[in-house]
C-alpha positions in Angstrom: 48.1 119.6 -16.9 44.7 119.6 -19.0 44.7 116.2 -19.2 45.1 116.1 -15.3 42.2 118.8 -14.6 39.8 116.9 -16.7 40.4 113.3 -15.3 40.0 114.4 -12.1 36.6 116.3 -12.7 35.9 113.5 -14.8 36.5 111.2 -11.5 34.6 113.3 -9.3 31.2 113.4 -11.1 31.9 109.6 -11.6 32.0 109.3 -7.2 29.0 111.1 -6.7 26.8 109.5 -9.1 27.8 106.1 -7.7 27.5 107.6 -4.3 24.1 109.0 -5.1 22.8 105.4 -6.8 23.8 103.5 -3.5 21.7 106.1 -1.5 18.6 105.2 -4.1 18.8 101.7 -3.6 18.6 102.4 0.2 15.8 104.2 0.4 14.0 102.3 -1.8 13.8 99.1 0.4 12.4 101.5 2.9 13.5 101.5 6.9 14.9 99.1 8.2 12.5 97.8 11.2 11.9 94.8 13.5 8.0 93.2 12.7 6.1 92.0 15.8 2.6 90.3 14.5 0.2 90.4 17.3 -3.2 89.4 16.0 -4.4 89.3 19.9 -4.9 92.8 20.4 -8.2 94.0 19.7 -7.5 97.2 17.7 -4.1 96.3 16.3 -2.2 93.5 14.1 1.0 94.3 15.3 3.7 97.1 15.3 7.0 97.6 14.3 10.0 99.6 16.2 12.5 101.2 13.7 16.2 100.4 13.7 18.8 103.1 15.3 15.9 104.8 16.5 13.7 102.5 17.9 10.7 104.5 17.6 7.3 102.3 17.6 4.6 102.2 15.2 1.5 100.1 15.1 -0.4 98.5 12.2 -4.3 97.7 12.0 -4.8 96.5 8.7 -3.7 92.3 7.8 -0.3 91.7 6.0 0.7 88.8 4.0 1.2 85.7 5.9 4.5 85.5 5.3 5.1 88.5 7.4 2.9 87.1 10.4 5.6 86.1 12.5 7.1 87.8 15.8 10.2 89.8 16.0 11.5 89.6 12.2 13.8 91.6 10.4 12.2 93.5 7.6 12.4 96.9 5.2 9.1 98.6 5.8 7.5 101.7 3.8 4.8 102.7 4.8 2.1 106.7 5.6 1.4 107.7 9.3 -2.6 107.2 9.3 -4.1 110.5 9.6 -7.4 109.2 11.2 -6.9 106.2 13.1 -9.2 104.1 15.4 -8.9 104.5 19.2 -6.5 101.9 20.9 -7.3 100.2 23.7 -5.1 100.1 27.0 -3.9 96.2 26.8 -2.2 97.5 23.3 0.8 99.1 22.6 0.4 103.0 22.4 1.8 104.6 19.1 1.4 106.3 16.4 -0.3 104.1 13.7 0.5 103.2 10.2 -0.5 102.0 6.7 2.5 99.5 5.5 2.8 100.1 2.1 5.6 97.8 1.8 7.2 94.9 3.1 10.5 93.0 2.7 12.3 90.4 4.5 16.1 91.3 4.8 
């Protein structure tokens, strides 16, 4: 009976820290997001909407080129910018961002 108690305690610290490690991994990559590149705006590069959400966020700054595409799936990190410059009507409206990170899925 022990033997029994401690295998399963054994067992159950064994699922969470797998469970936790997957979680990690996750997070890591970021948010999973849809990349539009618009370079024609003139006060925005592009923006990205958010997966499941589909909440909007726009970018100012340049990105690597392999990320200047429309509409591609990618895992974005990135800070809210706490300043940002005025956007002009012809743009998309949202809140705007620093990318801090970006990866193709």
């Amino acid at each position: 009976m022990k033997q029994i108690k401690r295998l399963c305690f054994f067992l159950t610290i064994l699922t969470v820290a797998i469970s936790c490690e997957t979680e990690t991994e996750i997070s890591d990559k970021g948010e999973s997001a849809k990349l539009y590149y618009t370079p024609d705006c003139a006060t925005i590069n592009g923006y990205i909407i958010l997966d499941g959400s589909n909440e909007t966020y726009v970018f100012q700054h340049e990105i690597d080129e392999q990320f200047q595409e429309t509409e591609i799936d990618v895992w974005v990190q990135y800070d809210i910018e706490t300043e940002p410059i005025p956007l002009t009507a012809e743009c998309t409206q949202a809140d705007v961002i620093i990318i801090n990170s970006l990866q193709k899925k």
